[in-house]
N, CA, C and O atoms as a printed pandas DataFrame, in Angstrom:
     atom_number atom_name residue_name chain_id  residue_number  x_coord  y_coord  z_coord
0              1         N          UNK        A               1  -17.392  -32.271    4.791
1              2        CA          UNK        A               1  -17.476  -30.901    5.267
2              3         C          UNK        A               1  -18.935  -30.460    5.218
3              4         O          UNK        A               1  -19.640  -30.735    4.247
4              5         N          UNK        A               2  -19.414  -29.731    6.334
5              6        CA          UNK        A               2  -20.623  -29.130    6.367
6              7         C          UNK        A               2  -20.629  -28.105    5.371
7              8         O          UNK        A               2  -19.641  -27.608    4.830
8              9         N          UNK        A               3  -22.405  -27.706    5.088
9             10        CA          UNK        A               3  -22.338  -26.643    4.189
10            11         C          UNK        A               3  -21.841  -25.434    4.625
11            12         O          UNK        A               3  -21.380  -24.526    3.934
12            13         N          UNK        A               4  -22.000  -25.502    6.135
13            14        CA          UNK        A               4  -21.376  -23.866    6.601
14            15         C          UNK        A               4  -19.844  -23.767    6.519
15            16         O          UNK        A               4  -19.250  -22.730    6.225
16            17         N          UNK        A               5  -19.292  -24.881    6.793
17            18        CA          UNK        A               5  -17.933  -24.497    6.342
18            19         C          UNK        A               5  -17.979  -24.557    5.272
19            20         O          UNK        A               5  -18.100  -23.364    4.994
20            21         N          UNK        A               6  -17.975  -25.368    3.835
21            22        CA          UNK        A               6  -18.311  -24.830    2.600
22            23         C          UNK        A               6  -18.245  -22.864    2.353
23            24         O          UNK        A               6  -17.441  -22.054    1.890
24            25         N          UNK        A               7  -19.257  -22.842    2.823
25            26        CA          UNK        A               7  -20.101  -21.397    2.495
26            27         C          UNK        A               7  -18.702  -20.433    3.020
27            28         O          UNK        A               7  -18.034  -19.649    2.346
28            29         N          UNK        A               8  -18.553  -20.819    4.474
29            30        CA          UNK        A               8  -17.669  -20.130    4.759
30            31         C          UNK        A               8  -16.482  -19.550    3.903
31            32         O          UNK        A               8  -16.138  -18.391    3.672
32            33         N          UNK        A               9  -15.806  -21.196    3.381
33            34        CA          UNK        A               9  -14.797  -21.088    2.958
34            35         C          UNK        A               9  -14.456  -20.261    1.161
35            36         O          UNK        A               9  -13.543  -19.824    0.461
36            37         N          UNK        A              10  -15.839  -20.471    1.178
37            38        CA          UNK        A              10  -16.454  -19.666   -0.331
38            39         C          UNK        A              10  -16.330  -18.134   -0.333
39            40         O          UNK        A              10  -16.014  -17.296   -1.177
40            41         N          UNK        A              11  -16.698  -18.111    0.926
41            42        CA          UNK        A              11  -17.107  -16.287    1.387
42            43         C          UNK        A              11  -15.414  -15.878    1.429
43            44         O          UNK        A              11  -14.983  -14.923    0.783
44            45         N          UNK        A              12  -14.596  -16.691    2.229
45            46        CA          UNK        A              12  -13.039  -16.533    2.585
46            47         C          UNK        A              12  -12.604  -15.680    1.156
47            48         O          UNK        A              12  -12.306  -14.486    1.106
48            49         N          UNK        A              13  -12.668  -16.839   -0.210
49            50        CA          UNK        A              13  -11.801  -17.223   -1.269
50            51         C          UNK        A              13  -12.551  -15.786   -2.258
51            52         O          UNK        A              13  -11.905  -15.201   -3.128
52            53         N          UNK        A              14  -14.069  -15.407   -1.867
53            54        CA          UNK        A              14  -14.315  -14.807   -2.652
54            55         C          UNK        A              14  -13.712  -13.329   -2.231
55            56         O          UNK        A              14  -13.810  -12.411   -3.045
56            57         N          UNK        A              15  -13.176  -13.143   -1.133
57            58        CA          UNK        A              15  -12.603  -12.183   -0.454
58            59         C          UNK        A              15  -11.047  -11.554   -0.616
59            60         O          UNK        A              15  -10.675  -10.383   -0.681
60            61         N          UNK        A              16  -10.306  -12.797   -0.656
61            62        CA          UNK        A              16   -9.205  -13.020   -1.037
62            63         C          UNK        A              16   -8.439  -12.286   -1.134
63            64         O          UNK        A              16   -9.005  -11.547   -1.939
64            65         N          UNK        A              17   -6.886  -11.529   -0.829
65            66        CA          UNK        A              17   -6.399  -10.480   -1.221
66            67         C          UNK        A              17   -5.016  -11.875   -2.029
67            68         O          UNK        A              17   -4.793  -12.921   -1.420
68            69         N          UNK        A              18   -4.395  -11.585   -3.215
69            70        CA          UNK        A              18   -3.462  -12.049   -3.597
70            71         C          UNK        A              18   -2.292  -11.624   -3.227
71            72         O          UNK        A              18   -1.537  -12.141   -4.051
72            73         N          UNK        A              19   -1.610  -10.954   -2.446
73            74        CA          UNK        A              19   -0.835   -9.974   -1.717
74            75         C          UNK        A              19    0.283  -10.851   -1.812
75            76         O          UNK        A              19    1.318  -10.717   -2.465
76            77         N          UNK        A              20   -0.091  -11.775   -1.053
77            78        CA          UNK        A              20    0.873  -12.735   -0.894
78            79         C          UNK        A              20    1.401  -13.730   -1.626
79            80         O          UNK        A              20    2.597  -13.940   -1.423
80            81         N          UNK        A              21    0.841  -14.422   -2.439
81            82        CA          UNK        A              21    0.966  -14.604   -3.582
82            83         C          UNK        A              21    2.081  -14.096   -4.699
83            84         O          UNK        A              21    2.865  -14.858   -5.266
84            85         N          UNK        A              22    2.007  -12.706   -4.901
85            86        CA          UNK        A              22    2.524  -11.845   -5.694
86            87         C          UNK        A              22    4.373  -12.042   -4.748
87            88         O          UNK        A              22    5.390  -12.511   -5.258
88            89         N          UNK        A              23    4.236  -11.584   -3.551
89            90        CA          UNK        A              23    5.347  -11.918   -2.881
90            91         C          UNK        A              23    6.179  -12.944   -3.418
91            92         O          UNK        A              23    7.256  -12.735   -3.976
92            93         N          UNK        A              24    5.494  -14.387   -3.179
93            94        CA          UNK        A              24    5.701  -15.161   -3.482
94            95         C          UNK        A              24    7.152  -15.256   -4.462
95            96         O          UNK        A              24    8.340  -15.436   -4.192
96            97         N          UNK        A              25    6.348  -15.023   -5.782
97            98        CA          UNK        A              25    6.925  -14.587   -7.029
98            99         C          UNK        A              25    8.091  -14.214   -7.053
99           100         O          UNK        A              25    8.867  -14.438   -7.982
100          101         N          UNK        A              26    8.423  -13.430   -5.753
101          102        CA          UNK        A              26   10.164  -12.746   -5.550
102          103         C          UNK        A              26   10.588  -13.062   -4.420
103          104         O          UNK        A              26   11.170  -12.372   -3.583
104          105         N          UNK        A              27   10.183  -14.493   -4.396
105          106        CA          UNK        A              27   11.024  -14.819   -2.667
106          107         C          UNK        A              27   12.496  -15.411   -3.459
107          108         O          UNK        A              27   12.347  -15.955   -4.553
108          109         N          UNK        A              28   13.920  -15.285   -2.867
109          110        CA          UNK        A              28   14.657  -15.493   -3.182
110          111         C          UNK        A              28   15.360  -17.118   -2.609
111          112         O          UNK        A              28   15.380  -16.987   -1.385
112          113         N          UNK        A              29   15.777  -18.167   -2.862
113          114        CA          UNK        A              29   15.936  -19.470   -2.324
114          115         C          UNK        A              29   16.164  -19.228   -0.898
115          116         O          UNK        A              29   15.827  -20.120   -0.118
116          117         N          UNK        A              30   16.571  -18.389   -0.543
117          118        CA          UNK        A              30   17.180  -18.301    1.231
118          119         C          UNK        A              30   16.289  -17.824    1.859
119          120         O          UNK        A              30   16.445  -17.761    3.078
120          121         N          UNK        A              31   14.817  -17.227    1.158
121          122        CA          UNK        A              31   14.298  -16.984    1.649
122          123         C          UNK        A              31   12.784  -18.087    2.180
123          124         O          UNK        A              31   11.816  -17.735    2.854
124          125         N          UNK        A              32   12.995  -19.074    1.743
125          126        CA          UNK        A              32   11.425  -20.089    1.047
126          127         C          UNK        A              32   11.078  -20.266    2.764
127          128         O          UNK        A              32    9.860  -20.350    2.917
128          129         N          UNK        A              33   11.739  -20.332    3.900
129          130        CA          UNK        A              33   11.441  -20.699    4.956
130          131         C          UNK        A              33    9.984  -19.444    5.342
131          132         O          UNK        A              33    9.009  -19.723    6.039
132          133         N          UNK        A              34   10.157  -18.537    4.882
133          134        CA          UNK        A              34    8.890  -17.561    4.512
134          135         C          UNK        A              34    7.690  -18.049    4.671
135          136         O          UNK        A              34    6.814  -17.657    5.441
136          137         N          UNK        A              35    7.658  -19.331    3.570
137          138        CA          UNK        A              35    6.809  -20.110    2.669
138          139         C          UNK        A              35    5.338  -20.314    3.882
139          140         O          UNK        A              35    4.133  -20.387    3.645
140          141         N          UNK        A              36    6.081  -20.354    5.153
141          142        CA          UNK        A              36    4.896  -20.753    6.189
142          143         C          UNK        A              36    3.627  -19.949    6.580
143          144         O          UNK        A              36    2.484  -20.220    6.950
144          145         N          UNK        A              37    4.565  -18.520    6.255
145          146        CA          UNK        A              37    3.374  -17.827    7.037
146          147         C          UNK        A              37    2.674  -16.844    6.001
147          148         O          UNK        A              37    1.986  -15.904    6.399
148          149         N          UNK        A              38    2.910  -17.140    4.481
149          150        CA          UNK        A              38    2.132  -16.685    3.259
150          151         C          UNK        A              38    0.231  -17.457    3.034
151          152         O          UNK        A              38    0.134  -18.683    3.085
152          153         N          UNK        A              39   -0.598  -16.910    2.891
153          154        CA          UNK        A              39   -1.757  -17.214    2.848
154          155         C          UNK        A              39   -1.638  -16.700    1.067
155          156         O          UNK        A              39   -1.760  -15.641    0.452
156          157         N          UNK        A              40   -1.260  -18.476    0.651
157          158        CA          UNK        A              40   -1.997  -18.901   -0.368
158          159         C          UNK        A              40   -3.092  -19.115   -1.111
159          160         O          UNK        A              40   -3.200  -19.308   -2.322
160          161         N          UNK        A              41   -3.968  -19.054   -0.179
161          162        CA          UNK        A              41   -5.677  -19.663   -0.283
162          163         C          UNK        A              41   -6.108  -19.152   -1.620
163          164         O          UNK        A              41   -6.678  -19.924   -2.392
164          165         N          UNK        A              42   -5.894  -17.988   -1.930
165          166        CA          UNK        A              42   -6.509  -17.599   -3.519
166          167         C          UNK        A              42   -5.704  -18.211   -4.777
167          168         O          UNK        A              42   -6.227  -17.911   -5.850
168          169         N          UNK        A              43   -4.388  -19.110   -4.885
169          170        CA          UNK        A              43   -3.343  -19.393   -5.543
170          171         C          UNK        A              43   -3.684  -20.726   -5.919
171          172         O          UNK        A              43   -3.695  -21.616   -5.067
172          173         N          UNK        A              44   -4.002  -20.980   -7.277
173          174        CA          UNK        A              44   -4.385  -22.402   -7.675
174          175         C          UNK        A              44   -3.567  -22.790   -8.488
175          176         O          UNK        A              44   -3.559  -23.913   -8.991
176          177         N          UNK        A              45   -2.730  -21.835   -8.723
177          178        CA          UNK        A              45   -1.600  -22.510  -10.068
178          179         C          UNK        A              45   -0.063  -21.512   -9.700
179          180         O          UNK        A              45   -0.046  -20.341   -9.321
180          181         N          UNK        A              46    0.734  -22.117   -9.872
181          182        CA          UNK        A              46    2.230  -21.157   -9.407
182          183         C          UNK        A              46    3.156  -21.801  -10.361
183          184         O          UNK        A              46    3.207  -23.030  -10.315
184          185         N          UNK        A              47    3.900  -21.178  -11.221
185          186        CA          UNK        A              47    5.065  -21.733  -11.563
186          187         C          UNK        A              47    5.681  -20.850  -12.552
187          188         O          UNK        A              47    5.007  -20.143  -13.302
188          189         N          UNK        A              48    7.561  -20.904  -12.561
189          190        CA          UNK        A              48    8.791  -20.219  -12.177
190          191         C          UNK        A              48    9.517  -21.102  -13.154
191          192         O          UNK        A              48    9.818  -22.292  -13.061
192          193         N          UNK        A              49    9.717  -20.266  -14.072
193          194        CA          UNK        A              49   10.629  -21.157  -15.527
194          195         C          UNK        A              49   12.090  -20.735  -15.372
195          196         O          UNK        A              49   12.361  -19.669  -14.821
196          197         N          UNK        A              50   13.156  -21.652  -15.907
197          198        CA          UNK        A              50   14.267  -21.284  -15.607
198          199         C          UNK        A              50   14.954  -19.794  -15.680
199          200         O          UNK        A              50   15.638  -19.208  -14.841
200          201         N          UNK        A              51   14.549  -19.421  -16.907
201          202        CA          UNK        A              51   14.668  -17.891  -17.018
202          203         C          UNK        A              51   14.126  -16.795  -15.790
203          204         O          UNK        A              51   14.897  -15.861  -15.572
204          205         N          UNK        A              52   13.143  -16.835  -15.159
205          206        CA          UNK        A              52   12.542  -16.586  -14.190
206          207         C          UNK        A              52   11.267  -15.843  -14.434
207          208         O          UNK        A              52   10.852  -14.837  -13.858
208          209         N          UNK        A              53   10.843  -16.389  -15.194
209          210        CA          UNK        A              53    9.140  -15.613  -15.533
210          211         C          UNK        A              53    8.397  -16.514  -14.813
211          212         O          UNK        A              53    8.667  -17.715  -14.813
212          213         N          UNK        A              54    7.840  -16.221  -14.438
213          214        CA          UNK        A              54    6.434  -16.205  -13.364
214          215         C          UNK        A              54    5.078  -16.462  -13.452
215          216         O          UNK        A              54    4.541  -15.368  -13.282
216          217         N          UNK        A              55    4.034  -17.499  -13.665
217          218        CA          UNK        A              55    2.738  -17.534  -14.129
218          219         C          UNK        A              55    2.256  -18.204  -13.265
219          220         O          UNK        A              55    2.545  -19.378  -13.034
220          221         N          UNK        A              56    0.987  -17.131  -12.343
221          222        CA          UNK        A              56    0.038  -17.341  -11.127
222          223         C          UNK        A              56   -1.314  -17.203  -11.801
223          224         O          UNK        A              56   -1.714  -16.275  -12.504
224          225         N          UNK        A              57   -2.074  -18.573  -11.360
225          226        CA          UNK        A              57   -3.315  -18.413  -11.562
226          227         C          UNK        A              57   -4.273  -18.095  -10.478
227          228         O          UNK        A              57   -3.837  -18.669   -9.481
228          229         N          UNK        A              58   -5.369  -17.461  -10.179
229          230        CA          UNK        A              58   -5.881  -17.623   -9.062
230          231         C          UNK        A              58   -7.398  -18.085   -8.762
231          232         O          UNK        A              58   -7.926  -18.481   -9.801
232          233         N          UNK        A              59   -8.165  -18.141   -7.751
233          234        CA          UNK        A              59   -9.454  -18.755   -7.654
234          235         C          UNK        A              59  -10.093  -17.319   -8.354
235          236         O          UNK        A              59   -9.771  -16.131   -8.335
236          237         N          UNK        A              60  -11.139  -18.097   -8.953
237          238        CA          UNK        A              60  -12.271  -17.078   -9.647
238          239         C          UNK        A              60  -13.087  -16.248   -8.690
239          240         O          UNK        A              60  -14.225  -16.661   -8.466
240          241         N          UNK        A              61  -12.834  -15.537   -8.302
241          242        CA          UNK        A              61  -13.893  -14.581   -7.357
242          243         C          UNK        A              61  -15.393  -14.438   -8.080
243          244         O          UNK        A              61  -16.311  -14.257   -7.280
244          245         N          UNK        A              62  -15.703  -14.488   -9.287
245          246        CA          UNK        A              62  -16.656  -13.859   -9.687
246          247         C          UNK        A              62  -17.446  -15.196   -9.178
247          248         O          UNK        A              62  -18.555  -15.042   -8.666
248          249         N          UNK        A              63  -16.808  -16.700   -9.333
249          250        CA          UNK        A              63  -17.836  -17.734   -9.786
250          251         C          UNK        A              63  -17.643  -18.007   -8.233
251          252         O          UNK        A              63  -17.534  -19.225   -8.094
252          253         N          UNK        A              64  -17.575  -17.479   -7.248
253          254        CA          UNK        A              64  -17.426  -17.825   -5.335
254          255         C          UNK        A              64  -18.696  -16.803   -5.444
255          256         O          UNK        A              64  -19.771  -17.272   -5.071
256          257         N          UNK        A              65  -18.689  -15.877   -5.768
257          258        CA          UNK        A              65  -19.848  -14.967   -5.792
258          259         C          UNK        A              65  -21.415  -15.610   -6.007
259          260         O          UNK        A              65  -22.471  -15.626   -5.375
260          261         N          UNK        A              66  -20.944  -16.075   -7.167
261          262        CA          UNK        A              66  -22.137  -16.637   -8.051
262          263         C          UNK        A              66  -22.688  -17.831   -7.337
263          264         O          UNK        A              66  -23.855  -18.161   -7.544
264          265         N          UNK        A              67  -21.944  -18.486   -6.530
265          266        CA          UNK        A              67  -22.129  -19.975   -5.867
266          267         C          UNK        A              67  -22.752  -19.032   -4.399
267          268         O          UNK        A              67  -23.680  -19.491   -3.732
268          269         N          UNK        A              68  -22.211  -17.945   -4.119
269          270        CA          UNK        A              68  -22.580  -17.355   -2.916
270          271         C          UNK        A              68  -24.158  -16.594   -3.353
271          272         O          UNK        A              68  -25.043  -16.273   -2.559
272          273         N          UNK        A              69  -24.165  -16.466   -4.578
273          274        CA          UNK        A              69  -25.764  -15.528   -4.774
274          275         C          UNK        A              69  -27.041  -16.622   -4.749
275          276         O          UNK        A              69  -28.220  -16.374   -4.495
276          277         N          UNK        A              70  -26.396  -17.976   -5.111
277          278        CA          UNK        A              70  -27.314  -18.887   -5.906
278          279         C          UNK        A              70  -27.651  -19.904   -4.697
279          280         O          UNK        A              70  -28.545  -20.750   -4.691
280          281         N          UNK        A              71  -26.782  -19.635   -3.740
281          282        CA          UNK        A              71  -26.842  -20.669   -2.272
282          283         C          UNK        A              71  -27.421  -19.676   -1.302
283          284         O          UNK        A              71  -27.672  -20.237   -0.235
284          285         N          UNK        A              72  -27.720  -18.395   -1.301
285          286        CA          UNK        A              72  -27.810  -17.674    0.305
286          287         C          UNK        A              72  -29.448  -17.399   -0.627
287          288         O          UNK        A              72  -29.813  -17.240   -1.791
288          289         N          UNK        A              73  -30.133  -17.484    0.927
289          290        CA          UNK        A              73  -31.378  -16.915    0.624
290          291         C          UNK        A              73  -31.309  -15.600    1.045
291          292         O          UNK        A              73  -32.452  -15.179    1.224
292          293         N          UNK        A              74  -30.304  -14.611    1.326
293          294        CA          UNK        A              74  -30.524  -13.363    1.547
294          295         C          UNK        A              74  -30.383  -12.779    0.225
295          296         O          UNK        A              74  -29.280  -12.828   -0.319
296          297         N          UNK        A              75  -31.651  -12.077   -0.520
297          298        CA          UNK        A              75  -31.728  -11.116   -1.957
298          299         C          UNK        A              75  -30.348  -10.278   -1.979
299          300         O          UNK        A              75  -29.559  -10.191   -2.920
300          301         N          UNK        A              76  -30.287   -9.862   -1.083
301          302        CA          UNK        A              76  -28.691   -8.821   -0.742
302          303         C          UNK        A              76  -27.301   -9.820   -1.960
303          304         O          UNK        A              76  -26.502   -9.303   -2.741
304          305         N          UNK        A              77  -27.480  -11.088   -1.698
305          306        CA          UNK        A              77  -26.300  -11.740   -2.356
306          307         C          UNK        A              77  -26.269  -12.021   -3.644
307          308         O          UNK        A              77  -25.330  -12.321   -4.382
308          309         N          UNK        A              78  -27.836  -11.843   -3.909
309          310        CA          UNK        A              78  -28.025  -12.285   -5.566
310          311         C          UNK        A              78  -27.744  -10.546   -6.014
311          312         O          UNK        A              78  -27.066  -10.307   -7.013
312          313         N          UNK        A              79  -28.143   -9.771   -5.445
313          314        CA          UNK        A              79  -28.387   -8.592   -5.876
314          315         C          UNK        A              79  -26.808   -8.302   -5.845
315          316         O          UNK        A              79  -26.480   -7.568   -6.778
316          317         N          UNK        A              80  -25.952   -8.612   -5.176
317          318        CA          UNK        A              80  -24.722   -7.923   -5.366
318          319         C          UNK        A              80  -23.660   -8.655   -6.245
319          320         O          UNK        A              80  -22.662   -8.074   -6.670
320          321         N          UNK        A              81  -23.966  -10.102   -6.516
321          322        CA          UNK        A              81  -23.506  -10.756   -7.689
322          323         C          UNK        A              81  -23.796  -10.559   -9.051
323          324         O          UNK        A              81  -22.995  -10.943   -9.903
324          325         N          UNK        A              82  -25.223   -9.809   -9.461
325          326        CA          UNK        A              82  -25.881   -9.270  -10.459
326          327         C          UNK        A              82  -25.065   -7.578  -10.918
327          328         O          UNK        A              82  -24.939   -7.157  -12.067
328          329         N          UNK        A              83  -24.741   -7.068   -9.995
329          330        CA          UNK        A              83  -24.045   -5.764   -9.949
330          331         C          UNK        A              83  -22.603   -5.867  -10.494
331          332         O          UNK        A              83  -22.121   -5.090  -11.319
332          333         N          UNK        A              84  -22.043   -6.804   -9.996
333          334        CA          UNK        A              84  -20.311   -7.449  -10.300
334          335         C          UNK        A              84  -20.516   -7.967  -11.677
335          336         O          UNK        A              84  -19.745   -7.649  -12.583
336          337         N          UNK        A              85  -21.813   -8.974  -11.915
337          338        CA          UNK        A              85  -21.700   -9.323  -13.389
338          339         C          UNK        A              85  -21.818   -8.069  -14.394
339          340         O          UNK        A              85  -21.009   -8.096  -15.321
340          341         N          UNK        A              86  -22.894   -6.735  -14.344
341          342        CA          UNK        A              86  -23.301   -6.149  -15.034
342          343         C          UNK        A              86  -21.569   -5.169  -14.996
343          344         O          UNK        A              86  -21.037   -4.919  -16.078
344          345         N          UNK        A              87  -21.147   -4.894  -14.180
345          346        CA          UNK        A              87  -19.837   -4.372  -14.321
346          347         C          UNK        A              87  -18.960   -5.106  -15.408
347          348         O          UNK        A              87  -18.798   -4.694  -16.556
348          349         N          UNK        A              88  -18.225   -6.669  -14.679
349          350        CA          UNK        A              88  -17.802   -7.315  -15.607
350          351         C          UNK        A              88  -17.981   -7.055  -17.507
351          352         O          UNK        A              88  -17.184   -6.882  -18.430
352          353         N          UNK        A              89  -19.324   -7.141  -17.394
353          354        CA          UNK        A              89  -19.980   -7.032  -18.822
354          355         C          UNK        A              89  -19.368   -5.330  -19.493
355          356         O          UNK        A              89  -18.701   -5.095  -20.500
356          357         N          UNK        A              90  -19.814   -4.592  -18.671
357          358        CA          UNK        A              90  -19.256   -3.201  -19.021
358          359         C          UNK        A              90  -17.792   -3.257  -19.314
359          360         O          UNK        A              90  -17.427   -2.841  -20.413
360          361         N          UNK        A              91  -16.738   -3.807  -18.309
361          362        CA          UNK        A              91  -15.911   -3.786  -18.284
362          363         C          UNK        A              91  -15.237   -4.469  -20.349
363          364         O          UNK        A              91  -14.640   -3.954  -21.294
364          365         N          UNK        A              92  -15.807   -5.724  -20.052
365          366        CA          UNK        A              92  -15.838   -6.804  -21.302
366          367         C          UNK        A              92  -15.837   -5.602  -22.382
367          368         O          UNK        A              92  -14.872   -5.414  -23.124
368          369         N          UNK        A              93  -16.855   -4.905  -22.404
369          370        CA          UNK        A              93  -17.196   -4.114  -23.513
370          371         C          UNK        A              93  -16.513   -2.859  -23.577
371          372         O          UNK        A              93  -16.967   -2.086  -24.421
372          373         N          UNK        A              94  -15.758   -2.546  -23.056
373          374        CA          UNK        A              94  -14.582   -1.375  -23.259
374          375         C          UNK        A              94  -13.741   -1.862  -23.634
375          376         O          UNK        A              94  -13.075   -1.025  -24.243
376          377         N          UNK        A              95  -13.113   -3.171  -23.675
377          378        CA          UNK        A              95  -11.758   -3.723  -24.443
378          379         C          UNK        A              95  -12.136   -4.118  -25.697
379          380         O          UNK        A              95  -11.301   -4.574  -26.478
């Protein structure tokens, strides 16, 4: 794969809405034919225990960011990955 698709696909994942995903979670067996037209792309881990609890992992947005600040020569990308971390950090420090 080229780097632009790379990059692309970085920019996609760092975008990501889990929407569907979450769906997922409450599709009922009659329903799995669904399964086709759900955009997974942010969903790296899925799984449904007999009881029926539910544990979704998803792609890291922060570290698509970070690969996106540290690869683009536009300042705009480092500068807005630096903003998300200093949040993060704030965030960190209220719990």
């Amino acid at each position: 794969m080229r780097k632009k698709g790379v990059r692309r696909q970085i920019e996609e994942l760092a975008q990501s809405r889990v929407n569907d995903a979450v769906r997922l979670a409450f599709l009922k067996e009659e329903e799995l034919e669904e399964l086709k037209e759900l955009d997974l792309s942010a969903l790296t881990e899925f799984r449904r225990s007999g009881t029926g609890t539910v544990e979704m992992k998803f792609v890291d947005r922060l570290s698509a960011l970070r690969w996106l600040a540290e690869n683009e020569r536009d300042p705009r990308a480092k500068r807005l990955y630096e903003a998300l971390e200093r949040g993060a950090q704030r965030l960190e420090g209220e719990s």
